[in-house]
N, C-alpha and C positions, 0 to 999 in steps of 0.2 A: 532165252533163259540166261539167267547170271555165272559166269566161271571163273575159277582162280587162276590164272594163267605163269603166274609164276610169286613166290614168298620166302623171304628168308626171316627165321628164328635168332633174334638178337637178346641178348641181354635188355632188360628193363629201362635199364637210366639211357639207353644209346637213345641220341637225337634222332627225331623222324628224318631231316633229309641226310644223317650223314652216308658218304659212300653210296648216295642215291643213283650218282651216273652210271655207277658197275653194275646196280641192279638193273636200270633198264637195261645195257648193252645185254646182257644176260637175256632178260625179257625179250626183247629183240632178235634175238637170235633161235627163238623158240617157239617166236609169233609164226602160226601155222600158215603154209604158203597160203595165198590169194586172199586171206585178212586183214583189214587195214585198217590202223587207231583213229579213231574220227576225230578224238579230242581228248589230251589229258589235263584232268581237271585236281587240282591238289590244296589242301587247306597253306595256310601261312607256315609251315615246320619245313616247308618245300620252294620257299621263296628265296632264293639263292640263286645267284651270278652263274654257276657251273651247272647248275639245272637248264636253267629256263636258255642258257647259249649249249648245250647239247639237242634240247631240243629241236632251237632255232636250227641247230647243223642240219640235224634228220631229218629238217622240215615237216615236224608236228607240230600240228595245235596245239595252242593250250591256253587255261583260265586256272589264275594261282589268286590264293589270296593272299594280300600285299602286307607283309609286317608293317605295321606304323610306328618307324620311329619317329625321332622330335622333329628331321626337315622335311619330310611327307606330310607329317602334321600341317606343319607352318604353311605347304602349299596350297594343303586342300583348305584351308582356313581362308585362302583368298581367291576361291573359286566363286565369279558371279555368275559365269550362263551356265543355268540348269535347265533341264527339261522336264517340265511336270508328267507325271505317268499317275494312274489310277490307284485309287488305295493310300492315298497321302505320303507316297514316293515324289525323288526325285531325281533324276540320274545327268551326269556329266562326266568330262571327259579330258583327258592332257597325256600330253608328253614329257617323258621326263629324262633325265641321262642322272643316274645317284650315283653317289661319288666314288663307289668301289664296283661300279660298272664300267664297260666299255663302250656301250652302245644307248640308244635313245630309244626306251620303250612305251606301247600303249597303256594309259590307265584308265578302267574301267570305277567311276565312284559314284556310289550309289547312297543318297542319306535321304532318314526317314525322320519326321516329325513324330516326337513323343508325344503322345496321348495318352489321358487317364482311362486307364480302366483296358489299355493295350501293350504289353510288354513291345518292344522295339530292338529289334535285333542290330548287336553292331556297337561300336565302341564311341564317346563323348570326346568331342574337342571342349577342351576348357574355354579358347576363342571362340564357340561358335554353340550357346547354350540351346537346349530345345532341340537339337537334332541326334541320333546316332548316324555313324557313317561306318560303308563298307567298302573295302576298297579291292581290285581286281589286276591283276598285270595280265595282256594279252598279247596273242600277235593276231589277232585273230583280225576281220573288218568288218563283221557283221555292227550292227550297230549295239549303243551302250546297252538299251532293253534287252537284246535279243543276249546280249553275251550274259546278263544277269540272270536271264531265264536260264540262260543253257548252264550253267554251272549251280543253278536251285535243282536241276534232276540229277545232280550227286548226292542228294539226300537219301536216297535209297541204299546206296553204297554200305551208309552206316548199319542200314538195318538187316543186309548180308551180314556184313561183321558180326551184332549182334547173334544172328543164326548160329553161325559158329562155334560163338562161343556159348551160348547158355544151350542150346539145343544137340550141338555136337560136342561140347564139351570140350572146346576148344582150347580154354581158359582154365587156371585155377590147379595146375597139375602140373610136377616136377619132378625130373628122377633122378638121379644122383648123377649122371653125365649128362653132360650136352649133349652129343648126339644121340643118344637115346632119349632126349625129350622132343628134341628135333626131327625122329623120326616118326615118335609117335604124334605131330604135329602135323605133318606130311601126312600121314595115314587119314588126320579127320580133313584135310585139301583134297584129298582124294575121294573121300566117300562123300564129302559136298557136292566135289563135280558131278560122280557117279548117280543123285540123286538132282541134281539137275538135267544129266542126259534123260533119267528116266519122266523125269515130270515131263521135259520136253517130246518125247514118244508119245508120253499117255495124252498130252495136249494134241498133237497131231493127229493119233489115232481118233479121239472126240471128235475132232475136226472134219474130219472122215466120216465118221459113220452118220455124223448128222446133217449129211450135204443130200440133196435131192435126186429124181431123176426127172429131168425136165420133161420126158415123153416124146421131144422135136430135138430130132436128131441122131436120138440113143448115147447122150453126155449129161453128164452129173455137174451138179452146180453147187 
């Protein structure tokens, strides 16, 4: 079951990644013993040099998706070995070191042919008509498919968030101090978890009650 593990209440206009690294170290320090981040997966607001090299420290995964500015651009424009995949994909792969980096990271690119009568996820090179492209920074080594599937099962993520917000009411409410919005902010984190532990009980319980008894042995299956 899905949990909130740690959130801070910012102002509106503040940039998704700023002061990102305080927040995991935070996060981090509150990850309950014996659980361990399999992969952190972040849209482009989180594509940032002091990210993605904090992470590399911790040595956690991760799959970011890659701002395209103009010399990214210009790279993937002259990528020829692609690998065809199913569905009228195409995925390929490079290294890159960008110029306010320190180090030589993985990129995961993935571009899809436009077809009528199928929206095409993912952004247009003016070089390169007929395709949209998606682009992925990793440290990861699974292959390019495998890293494109795994960061398509953060589409769920979104639709916690939405929970949140239209169902707990997460959204849409303000009171004349911060921290008293930020508490009662805190209170619908709370009652999310709270109804996540219990769904996770009554799933178990189900689980339970509808197991068998096999008759050989005297063990339930």
């Amino acid at each position: 079951m899905p949990f909130v593990l740690h959130t801070w209440l910012r102002p509106g206009n503040t940039g998704a990644g700023r002061n990102v690294v305080e927040f995991l170290k935070e996060a981090l320090k509150i990850l309950p013993v014996g659980l361990k981040i399999r992969c952190g997966r972040a849209d482009s607001g989180f594509f940032d040099q002091k990210h993605l090299g904090f992470l590399e420290e911790q040595g956690l995964p991760y799959i970011v998706v890659a701002r395209l500015g103009a010399p990214l651009k210009g790279m993937l424009s002259g990528i020829k070995d692609w690998t065809v995949v199913e569905g009228g994909y195409e995925v390929s792969e490079l290294r890159i070191q960008l110029g306010c980096w320190n180090v030589e990271r993985r990129f995961v690119v993935l571009r899809e042919r436009i077809r009528e009568g199928k929206d095409a996820v993912g952004r247009k090179l003016l070089d390169v008509p007929g395709y949209t492209y998606r682009v992925w920074v990793s440290n990861r080594t699974e292959s390019a498919v495998e890293i494109w599937r795994d960061y398509n099962g953060r589409a769920p993520v979104e639709q916690r968030i939405e929970e949140m917000k239209n169902d707990l009411h997460a959204d849409g409410f303000c009171t004349k101090a911060f921290f008293a919005t930020e508490a009662a902010f805190l209170g619908v984190v709370l009652s999310y978890n709270l109804l996540s532990l219990y769904q996770a009980a009554v799933t178990r319980q189900s689980s339970w009650e509808e197991r068998s008894w096999d008759g050989k042995g005297g063990k339930w299956w």
